[in-house]
C-alpha positions in Angstrom: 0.0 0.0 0.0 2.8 2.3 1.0 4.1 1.9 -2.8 1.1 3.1 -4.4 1.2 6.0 -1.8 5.0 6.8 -3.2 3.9 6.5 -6.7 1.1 8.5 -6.2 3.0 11.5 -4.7 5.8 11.3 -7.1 3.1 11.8 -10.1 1.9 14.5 -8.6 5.6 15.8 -8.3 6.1 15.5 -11.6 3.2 17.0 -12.8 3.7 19.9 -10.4 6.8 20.7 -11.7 5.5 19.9 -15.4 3.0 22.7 -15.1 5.5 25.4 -13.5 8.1 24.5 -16.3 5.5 25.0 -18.7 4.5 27.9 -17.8 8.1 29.6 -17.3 8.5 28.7 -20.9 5.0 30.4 -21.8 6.3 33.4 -20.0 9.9 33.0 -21.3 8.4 32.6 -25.2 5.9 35.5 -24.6 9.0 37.8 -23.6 10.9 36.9 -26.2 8.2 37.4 -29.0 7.2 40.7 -27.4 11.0 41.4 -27.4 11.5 40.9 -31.0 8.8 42.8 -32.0 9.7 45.9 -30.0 12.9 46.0 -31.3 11.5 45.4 -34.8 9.2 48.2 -34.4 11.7 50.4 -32.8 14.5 49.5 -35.3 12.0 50.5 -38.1 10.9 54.0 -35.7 14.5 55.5 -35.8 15.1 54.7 -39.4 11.7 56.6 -40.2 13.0 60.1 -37.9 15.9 60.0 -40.1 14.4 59.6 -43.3 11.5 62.3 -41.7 14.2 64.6 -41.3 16.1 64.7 -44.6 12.4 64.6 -46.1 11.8 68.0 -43.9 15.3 69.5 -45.1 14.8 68.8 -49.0 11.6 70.5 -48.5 12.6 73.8 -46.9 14.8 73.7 -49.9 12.2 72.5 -52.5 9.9 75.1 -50.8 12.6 78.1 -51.3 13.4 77.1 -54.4 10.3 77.0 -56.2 8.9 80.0 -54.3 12.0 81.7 -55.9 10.7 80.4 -59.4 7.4 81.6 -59.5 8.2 85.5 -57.5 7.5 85.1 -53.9 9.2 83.3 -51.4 6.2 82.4 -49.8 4.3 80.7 -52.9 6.4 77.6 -52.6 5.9 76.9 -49.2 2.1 77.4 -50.0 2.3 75.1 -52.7 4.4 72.5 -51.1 1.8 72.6 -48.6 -0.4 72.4 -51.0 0.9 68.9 -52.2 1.5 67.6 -48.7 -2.6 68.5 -48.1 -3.2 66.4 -51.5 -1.2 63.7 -49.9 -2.8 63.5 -46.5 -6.5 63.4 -48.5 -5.1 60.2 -50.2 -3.7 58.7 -47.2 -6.4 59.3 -45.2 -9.0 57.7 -48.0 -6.8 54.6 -48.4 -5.5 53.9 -44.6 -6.7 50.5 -44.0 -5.4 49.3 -47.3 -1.7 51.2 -47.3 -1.2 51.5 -43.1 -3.1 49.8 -40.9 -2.8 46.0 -42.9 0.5 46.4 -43.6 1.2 46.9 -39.7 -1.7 44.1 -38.5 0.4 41.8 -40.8 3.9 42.4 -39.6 3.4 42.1 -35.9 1.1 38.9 -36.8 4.4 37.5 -38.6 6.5 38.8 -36.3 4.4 37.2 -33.2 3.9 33.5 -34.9 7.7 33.2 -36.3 9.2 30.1 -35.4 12.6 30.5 -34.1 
């Protein structure tokens, strides 16, 4: 009788300790996918400041320059503007398609890559 009382208790050892291993591996694979992601995302963040800052640069200088074509300095900034308005109308019509999937889908690949 005692053995079966061993056995008994040494199952539920092991499945005790099955259990907490598997959920430090849930949490340790959870960290790690949220890991990869941030730095993914962030990675991708600073590339975009630096590319947003040339962009901003070149178009002081597109601005000056074409205000200096057509007479007044002021014109090209009002029709740089002008473009950049034209651009936001589009973006803001075609969103879903051009932004927000794009996004969804990366952080869905991103969260179900197997390493």
């Amino acid at each position: 009788m005692e053995n079966n009382a061993t056995t008994i208790e040494m199952l539920f050892e092991r499945a005790e300790n099955y259990t907490k291993t598997t959920v430090e591996l849930a949490k340790l694979h959870a960290v790690d996918k949220t890991a990869d992601v941030m730095s993914s995302l962030i990675s991708r963040l600073a590339v975009s400041l630096v590319f947003a800052m040339f962009a901003f640069l070149v178009n002081i200088g597109l601005s000056i320059w074409i205000g200096e074509l057509v007479g007044k300095l002021y014109y090209g900034f009002f029709i740089v503007s002008s473009f950049y308005l034209l651009v936001a109308i589009i973006l803001y019509i075609f969103k879903d398609e051009w932004i927000k999937m794009p996004i969804s889908n990366f952080m869905i690949v991103k969260m179900l890559k197997k390493n």
